[in-house]
FINULUM-772041 format. One record per residue (C-alpha): x, y, z; residue in three letters; residue number from 0. Coordinates in nm, 4 decimals. Example, Ala and Ser with C-alpha at 12.3 -4.5 7.8 and 13.67 -1.06 7.14 Angstrom:
REM residues 2
<vexke <1.2300,-0.4500,0.7800>,'ALA',0> <vexke <1.3670,-0.1060,0.7140>,'SER',1> 
***
This chain:
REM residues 354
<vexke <-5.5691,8.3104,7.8843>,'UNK',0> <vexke <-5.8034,8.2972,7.6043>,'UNK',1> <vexke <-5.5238,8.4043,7.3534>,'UNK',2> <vexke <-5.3047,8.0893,7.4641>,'UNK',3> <vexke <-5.5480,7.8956,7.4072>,'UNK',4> <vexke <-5.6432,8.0019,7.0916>,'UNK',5> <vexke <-5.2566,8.0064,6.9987>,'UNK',6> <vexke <-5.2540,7.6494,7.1274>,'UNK',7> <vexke <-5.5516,7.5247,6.8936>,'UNK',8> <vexke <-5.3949,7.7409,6.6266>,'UNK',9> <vexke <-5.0298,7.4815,6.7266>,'UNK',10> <vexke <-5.2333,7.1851,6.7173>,'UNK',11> <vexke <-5.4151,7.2848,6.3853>,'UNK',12> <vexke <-5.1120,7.3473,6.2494>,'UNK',13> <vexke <-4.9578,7.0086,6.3805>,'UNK',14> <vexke <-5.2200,6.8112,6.2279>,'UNK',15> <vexke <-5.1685,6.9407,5.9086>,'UNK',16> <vexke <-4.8114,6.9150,5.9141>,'UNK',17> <vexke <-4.8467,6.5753,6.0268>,'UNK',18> <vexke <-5.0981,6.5513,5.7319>,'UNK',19> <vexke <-4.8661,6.6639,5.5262>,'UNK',20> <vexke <-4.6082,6.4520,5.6136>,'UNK',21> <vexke <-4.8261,6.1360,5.5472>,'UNK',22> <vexke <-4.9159,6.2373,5.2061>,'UNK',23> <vexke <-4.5417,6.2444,5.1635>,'UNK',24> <vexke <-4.4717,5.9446,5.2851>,'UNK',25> <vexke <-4.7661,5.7977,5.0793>,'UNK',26> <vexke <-4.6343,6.0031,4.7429>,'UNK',27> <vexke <-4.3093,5.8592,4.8220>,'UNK',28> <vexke <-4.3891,5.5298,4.8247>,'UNK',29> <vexke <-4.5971,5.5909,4.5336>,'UNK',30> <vexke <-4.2803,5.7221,4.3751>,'UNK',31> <vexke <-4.0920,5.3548,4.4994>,'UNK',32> <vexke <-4.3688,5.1840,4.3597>,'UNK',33> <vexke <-4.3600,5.3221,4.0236>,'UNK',34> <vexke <-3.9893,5.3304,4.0125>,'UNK',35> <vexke <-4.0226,4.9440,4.0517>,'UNK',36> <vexke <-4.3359,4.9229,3.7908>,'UNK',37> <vexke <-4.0855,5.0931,3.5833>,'UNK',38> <vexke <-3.7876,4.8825,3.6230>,'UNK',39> <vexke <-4.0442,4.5748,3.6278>,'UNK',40> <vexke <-4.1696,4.7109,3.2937>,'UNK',41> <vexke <-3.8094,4.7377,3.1941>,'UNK',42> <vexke <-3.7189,4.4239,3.2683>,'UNK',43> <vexke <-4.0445,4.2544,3.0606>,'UNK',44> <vexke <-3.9359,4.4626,2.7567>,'UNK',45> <vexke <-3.6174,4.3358,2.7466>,'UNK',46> <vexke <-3.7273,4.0131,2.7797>,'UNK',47> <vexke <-4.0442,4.0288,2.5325>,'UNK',48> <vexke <-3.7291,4.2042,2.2894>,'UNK',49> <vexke <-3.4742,3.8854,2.3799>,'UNK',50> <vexke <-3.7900,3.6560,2.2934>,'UNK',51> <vexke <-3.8936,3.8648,1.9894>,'UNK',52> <vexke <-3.5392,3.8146,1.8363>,'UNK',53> <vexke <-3.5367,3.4413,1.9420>,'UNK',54> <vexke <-3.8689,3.3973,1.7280>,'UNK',55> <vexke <-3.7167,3.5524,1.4818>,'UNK',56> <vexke <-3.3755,3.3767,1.4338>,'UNK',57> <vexke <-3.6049,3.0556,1.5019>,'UNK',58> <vexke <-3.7886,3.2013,1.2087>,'UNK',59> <vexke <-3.5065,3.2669,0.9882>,'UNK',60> <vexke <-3.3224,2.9083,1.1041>,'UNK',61> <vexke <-3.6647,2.7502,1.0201>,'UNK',62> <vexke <-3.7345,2.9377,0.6917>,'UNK',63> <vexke <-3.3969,2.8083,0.5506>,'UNK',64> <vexke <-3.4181,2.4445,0.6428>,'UNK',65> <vexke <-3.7692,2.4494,0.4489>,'UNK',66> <vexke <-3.5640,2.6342,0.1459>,'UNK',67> <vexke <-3.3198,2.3636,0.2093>,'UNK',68> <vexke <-3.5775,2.0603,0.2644>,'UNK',69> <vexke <-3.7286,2.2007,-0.0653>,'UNK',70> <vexke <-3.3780,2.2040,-0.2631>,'UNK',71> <vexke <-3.3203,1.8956,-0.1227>,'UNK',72> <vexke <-3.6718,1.7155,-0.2616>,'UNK',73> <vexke <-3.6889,1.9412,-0.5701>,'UNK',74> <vexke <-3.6224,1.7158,-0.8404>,'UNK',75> <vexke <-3.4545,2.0011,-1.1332>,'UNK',76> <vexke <-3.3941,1.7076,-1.4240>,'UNK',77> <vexke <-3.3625,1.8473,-1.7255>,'UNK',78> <vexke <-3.2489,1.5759,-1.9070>,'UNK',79> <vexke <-3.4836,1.3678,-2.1056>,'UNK',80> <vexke <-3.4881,0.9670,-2.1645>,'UNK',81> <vexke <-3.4435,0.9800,-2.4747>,'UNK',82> <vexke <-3.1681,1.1430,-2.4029>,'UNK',83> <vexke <-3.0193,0.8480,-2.1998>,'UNK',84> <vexke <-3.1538,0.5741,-2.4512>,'UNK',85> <vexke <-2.9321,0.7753,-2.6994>,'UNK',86> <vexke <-2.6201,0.7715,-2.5299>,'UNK',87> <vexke <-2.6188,0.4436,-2.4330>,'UNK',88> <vexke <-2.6546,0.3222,-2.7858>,'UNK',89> <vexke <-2.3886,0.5697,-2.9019>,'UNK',90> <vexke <-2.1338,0.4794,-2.6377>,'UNK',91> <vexke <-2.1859,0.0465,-2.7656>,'UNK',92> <vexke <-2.1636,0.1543,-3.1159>,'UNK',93> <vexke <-1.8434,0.3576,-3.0228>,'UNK',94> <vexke <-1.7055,-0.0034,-2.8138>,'UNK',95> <vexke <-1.7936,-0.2051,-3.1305>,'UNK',96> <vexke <-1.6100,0.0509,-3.3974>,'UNK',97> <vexke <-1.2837,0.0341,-3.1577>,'UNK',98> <vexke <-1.2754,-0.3194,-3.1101>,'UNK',99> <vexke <-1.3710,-0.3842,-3.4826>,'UNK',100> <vexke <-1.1123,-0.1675,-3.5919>,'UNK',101> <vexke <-0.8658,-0.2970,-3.3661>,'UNK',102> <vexke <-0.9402,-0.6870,-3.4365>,'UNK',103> <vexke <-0.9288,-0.6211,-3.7997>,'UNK',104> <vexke <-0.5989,-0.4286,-3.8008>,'UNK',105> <vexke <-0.4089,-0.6407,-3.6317>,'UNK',106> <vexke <-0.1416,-0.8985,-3.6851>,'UNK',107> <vexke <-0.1426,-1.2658,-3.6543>,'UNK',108> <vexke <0.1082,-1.4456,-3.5961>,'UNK',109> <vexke <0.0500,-1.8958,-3.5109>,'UNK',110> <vexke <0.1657,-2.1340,-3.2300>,'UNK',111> <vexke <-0.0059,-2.1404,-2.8996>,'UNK',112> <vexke <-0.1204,-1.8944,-2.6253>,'UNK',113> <vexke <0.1209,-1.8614,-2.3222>,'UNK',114> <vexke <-0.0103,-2.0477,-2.0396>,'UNK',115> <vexke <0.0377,-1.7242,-1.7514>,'UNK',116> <vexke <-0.1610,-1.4914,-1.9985>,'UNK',117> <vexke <-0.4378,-1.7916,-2.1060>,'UNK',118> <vexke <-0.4650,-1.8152,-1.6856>,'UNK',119> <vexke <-0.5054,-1.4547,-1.6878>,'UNK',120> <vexke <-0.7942,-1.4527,-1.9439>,'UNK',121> <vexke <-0.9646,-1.7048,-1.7298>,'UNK',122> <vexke <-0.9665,-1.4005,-1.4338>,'UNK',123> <vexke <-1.0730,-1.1398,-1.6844>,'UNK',124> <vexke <-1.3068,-1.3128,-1.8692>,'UNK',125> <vexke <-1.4221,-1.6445,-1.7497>,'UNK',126> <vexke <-1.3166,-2.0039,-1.8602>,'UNK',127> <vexke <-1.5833,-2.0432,-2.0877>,'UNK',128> <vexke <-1.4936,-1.7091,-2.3453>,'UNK',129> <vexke <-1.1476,-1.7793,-2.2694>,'UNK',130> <vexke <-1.1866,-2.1689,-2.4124>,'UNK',131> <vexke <-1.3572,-2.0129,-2.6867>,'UNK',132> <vexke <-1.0941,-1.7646,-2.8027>,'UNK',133> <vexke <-0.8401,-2.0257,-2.7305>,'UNK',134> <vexke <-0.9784,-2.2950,-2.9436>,'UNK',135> <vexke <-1.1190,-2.0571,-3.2089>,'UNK',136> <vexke <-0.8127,-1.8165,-3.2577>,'UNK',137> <vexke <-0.8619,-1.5020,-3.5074>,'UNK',138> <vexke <-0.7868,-1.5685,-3.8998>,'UNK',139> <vexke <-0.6924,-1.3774,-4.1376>,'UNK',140> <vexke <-1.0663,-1.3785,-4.2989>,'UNK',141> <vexke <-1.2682,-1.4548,-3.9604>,'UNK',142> <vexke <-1.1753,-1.2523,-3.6274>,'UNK',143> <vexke <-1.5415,-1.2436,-3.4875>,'UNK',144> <vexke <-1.4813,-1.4652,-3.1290>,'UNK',145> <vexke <-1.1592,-1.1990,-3.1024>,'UNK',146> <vexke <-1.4274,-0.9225,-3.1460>,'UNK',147> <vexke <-1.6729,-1.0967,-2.9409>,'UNK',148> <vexke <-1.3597,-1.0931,-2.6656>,'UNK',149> <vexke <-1.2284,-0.7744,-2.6885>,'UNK',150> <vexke <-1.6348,-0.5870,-2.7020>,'UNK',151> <vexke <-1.7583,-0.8028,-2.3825>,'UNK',152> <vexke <-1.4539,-0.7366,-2.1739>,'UNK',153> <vexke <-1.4584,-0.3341,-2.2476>,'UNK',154> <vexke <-1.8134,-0.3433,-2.2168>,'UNK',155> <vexke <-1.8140,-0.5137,-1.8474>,'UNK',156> <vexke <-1.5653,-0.2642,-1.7519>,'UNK',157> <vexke <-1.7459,0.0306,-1.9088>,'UNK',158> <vexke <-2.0776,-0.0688,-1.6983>,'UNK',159> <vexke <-1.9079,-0.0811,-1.3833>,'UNK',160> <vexke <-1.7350,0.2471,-1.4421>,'UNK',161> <vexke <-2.1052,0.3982,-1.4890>,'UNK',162> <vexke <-2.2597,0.2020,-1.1918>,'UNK',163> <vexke <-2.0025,0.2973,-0.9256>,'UNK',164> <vexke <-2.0367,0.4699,-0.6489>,'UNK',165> <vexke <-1.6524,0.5781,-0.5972>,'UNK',166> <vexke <-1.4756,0.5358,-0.8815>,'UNK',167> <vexke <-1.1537,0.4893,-0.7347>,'UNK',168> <vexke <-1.2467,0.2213,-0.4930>,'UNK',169> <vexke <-1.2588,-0.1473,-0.4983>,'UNK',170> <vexke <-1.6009,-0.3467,-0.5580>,'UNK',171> <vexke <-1.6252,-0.4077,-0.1932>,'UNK',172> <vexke <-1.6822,-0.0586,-0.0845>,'UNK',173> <vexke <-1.8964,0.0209,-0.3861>,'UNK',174> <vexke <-2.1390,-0.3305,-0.3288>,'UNK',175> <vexke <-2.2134,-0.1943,0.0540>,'UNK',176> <vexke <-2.3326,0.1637,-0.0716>,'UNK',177> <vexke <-2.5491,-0.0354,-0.3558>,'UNK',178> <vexke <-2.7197,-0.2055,-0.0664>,'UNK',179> <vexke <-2.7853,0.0431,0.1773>,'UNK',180> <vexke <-2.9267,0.2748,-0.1218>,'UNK',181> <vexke <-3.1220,-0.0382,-0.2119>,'UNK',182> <vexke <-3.2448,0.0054,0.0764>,'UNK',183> <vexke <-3.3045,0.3392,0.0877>,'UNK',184> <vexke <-3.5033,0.3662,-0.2511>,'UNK',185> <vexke <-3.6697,0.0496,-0.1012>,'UNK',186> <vexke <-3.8172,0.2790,0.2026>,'UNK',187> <vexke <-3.7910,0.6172,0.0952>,'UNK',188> <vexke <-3.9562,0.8488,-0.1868>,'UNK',189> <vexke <-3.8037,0.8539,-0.4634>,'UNK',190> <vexke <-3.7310,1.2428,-0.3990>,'UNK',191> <vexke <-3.5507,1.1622,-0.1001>,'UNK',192> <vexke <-3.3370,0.8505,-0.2505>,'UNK',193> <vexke <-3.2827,1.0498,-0.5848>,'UNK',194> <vexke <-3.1463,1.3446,-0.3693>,'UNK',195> <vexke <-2.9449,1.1429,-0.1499>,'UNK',196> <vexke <-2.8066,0.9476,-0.4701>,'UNK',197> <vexke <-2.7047,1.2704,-0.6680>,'UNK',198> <vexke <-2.5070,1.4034,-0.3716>,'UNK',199> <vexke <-2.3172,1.0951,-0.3199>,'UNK',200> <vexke <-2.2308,1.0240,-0.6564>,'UNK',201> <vexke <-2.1292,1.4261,-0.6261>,'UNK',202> <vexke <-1.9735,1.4293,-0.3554>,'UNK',203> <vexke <-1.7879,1.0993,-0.4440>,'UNK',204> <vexke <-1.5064,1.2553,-0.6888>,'UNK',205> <vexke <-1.3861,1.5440,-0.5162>,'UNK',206> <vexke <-1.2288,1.7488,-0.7709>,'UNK',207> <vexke <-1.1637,1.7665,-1.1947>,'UNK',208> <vexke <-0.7979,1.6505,-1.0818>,'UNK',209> <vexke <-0.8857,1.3314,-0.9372>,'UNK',210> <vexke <-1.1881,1.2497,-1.2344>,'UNK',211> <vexke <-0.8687,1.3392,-1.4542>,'UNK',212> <vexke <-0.6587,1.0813,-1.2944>,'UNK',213> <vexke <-0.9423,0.8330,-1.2560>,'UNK',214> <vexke <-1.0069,0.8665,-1.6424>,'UNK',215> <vexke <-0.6107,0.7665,-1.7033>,'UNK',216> <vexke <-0.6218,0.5045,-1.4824>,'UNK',217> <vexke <-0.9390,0.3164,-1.6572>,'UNK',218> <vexke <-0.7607,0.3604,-1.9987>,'UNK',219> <vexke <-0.5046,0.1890,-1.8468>,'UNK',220> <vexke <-0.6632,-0.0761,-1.7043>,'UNK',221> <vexke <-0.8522,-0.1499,-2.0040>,'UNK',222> <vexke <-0.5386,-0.1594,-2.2020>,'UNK',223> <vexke <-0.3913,-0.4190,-2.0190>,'UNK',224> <vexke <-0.7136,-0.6485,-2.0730>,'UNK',225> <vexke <-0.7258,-0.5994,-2.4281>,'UNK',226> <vexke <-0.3544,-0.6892,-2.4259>,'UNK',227> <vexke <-0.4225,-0.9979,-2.2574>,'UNK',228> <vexke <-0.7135,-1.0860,-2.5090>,'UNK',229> <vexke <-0.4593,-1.0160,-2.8140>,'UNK',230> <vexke <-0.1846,-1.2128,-2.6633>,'UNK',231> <vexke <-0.4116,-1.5302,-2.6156>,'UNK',232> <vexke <-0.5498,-1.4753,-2.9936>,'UNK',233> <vexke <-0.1663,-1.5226,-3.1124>,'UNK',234> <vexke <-0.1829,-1.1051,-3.2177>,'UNK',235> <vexke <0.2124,-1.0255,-3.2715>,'UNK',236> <vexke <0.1064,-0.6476,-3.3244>,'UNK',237> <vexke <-0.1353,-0.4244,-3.3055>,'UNK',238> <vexke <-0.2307,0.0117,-3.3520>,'UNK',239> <vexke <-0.1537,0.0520,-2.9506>,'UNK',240> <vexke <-0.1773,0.4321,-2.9711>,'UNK',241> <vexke <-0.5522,0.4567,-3.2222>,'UNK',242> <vexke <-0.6239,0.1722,-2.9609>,'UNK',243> <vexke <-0.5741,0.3915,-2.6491>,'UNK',244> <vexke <-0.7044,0.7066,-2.8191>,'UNK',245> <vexke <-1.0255,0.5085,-2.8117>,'UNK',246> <vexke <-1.0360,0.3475,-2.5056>,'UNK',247> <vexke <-0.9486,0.7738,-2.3967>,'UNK',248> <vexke <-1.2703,0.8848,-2.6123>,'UNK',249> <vexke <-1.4883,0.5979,-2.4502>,'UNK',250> <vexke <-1.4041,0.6372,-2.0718>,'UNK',251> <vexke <-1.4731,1.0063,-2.0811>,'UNK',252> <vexke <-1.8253,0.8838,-2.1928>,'UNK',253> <vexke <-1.8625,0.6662,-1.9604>,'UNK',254> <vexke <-1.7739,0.9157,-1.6780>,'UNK',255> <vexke <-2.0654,1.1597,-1.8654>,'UNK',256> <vexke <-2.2999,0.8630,-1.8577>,'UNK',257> <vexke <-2.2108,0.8129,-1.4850>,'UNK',258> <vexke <-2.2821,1.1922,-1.4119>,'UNK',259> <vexke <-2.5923,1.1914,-1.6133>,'UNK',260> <vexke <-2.7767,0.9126,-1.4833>,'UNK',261> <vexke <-2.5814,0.9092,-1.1417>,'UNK',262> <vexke <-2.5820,1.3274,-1.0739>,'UNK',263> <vexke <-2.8124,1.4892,-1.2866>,'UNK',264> <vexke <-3.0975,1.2717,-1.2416>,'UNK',265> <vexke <-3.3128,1.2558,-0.9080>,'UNK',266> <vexke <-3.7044,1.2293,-1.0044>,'UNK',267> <vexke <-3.6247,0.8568,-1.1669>,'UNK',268> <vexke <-3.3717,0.5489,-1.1293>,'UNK',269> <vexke <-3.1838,0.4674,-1.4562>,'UNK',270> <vexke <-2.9280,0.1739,-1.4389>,'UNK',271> <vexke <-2.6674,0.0903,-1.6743>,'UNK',272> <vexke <-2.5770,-0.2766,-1.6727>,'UNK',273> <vexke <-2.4473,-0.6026,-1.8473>,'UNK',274> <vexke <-2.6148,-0.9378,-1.7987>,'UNK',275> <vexke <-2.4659,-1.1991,-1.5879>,'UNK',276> <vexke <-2.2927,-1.4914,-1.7069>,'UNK',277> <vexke <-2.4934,-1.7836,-1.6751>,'UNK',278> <vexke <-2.8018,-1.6096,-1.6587>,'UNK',279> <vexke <-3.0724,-1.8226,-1.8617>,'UNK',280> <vexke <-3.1724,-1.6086,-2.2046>,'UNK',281> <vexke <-3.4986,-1.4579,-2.1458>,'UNK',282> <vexke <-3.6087,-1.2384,-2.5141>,'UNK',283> <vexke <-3.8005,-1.0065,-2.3135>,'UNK',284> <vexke <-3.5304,-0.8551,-2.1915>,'UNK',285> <vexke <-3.2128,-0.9781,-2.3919>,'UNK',286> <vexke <-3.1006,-0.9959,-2.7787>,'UNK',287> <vexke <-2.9478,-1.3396,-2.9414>,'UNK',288> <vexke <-2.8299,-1.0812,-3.2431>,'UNK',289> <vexke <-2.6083,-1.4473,-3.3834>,'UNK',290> <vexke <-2.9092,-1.6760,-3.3229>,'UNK',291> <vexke <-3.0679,-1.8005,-3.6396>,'UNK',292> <vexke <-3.3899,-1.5928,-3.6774>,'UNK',293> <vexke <-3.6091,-1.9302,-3.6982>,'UNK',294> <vexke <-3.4088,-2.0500,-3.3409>,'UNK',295> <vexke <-3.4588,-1.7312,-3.1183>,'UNK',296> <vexke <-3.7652,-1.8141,-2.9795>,'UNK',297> <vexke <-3.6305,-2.1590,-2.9086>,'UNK',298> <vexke <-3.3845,-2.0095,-2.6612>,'UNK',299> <vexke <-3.5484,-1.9269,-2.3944>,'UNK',300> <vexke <-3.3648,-2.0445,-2.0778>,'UNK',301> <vexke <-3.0432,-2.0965,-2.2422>,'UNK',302> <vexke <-2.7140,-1.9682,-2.0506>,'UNK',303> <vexke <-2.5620,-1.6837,-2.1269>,'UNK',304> <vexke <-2.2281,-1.6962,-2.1646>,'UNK',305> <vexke <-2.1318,-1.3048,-2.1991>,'UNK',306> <vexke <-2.2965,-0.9856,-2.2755>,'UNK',307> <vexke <-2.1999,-0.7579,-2.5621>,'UNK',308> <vexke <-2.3678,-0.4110,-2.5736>,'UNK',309> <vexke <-2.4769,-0.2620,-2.2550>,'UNK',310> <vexke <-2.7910,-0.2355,-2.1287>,'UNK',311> <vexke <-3.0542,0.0152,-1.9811>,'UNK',312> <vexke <-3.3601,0.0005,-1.7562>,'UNK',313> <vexke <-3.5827,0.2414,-1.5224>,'UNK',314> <vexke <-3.6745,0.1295,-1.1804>,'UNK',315> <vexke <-4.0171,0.2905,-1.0858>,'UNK',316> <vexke <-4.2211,0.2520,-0.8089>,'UNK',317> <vexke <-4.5842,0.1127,-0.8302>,'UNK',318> <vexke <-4.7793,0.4733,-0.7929>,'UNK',319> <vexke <-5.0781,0.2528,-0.6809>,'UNK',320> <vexke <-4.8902,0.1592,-0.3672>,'UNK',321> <vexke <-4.7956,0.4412,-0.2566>,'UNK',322> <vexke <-4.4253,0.5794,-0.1195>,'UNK',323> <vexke <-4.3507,0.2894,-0.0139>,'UNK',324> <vexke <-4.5003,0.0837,-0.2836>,'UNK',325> <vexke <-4.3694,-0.2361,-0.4854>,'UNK',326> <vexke <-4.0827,-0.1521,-0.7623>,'UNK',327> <vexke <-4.1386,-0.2214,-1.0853>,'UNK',328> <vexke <-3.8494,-0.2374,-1.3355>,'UNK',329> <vexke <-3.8423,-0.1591,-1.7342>,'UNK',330> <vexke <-3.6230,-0.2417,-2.0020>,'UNK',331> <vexke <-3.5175,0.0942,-2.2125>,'UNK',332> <vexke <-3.2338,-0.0931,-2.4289>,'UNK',333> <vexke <-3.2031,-0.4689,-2.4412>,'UNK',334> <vexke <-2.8614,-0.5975,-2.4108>,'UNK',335> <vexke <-2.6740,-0.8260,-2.6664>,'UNK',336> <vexke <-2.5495,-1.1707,-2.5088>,'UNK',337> <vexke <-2.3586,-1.4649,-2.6786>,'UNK',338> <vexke <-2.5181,-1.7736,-2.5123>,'UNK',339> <vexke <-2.3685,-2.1083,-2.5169>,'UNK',340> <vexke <-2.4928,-2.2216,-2.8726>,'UNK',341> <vexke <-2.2740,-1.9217,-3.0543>,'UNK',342> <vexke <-2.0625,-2.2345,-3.1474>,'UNK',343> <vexke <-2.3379,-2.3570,-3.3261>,'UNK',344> <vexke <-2.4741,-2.0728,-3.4473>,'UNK',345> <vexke <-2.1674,-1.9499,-3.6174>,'UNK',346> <vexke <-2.0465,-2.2304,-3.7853>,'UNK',347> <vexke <-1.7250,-2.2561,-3.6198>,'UNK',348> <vexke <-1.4189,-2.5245,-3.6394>,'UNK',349> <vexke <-1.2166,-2.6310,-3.3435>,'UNK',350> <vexke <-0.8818,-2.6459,-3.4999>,'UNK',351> <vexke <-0.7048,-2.7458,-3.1665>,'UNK',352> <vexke <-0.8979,-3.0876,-3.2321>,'UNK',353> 
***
């Protein structure tokens, strides 16, 4: 009796620690559950800490090349100087005046009176006014200066608004509405900002060396035809049409550089080519009477012009005491020639239709 019931603690000792036993398995098992989850937890926030860390990163990359972009973009890598742009403007009148020189000097003369159709159409090209004047004071044989005057202030008008456009090959329309929306750009913006967005439009503007080729052909046309229309209404029977367009060839591919330079190349300042406006009153500051008697040219002032001769140059800056968005201030680089409406007068001249 005492031996079962020693064997019978000996059982229930045994039970206990089998049922001890099987608790610390269940407890290392769900240790083991747990830590399988902590692991697959753990897992799961690597993968995403990795996902993040290469989000950052391409957000990094993405963000350092817009600022090597942003800093392209407001870099401003002129390396052309303004004396530069003085000097080609001066060269590119002189080379207008030699050509129309030559060619109103070579020509031949022949008398009677301008066709009516082609006077009307120097009227169009030129205005009534320098159309009267070539009409009632036609070339001689020893005075062609109003035919020079004519022939010089119609290429020159052309030439500027080859340089000053926006697209070359479009009409005035489309290039006025760019002028005033970057008007109002350089109005509102840095000059960084509206010099960058300038030299990528005027870039971006002619797509290709083909289609600057053909725009280049098509201005030497065009300008032939005027200066056929002047020499028509001066009574010219003949004239050197191929040294003529050789010229005209020479001078628009300058005027396509000069649109490039000052258009493209040029971001950290605003450089405009232009010709004064007809009837604009004569202001010396800005403007050169070269036929005006030297004791008259300060007696001038307010006079209308009738046309401009040479081409003109000035820099539009902004007031650096006002800040980005400051007042602009604008400076005359080369002063323009203009005949004004006492060249009659000033010259000497006899109406011979009178």
């Amino acid at each position: 009796m005492a031996m079962v019931q020693e064997l019978q603690g000996q059982l229930q000792s045994h039970e206990m620690d089998i049922r001890g036993y099987y608790e610390e398995q269940q407890r290392l098992i769900a240790r083991e559950a747990e830590a399988k989850q902590e692991l697959v937890e753990s897992r799961r926030r690597e993968a995403r800490i990795t996902e993040e860390c290469h989000e950052w990163r391409t957000l990094a990359e993405t963000r350092q090349q817009e600022l090597a972009e942003a800093q392209s973009f407001l870099a401003s890598p002129d390396n052309i100087a303004e004396s530069d742009i003085v000097q080609t403007v001066r060269a590119l009148d002189a080379e207008i005046y030699q050509a129309v020189k030559r060619t109103a000097e070579g020509c031949r003369l022949r008398g009677g009176e301008a066709d009516a159709a082609v006077l009307e159409r120097m009227n169009v090209l030129m205005g009534p006014t320098m159309a009267g004047l070539l009409h009632a004071f036609p070339p001689r044989e020893d005075d062609r200066i109003i035919l020079e005057m004519a022939l010089q202030t119609t290429v020159t008008t052309y030439v500027a608004g080859v340089i000053s456009s926006w697209i070359p090959s479009s009409g005035s329309s489309t290039n006025q509405a760019i002028s005033s929306i970057y008007s109002r750009i350089l109005r509102s913006e840095s000059q960084a900002v509206a010099g960058r967005w300038r030299t990528l439009t005027r870039k971006y503007a002619t797509s290709s060396s083909a289609v600057a080729k053909d725009q280049e052909t098509r201005h030497v046309q065009r300008l032939m035809e005027d200066a056929t229309t002047i020499l028509m209404v001066a009574r010219v029977v003949s004239w050197d049409e191929s040294d003529l367009r050789g010229t005209f060839e020479i001078i628009v591919k300058a005027a396509m550089q000069m649109r490039r330079m000052i258009g493209e190349d040029v971001a950290g300042s605003e450089y405009e080519v232009f010709v004064e406006e007809q009837a604009k009153p004569f202001q010396p500051e800005v403007m050169i009477d070269e036929h005006a008697p030297r004791r008259k040219r300060q007696n001038r002032v307010g006079r209308p012009v009738v046309c401009a001769l040479t081409l003109g140059l000035r820099r539009t800056e902004r007031d650096n005491r006002s800040g980005s968005r400051g007042r602009l201030e604008v400076k005359t680089l080369v002063k323009p020639q203009v005949i004004l409406d006492t060249i009659v007068d000033d010259l000497g001249l006899v109406d011979d239709t009178k």
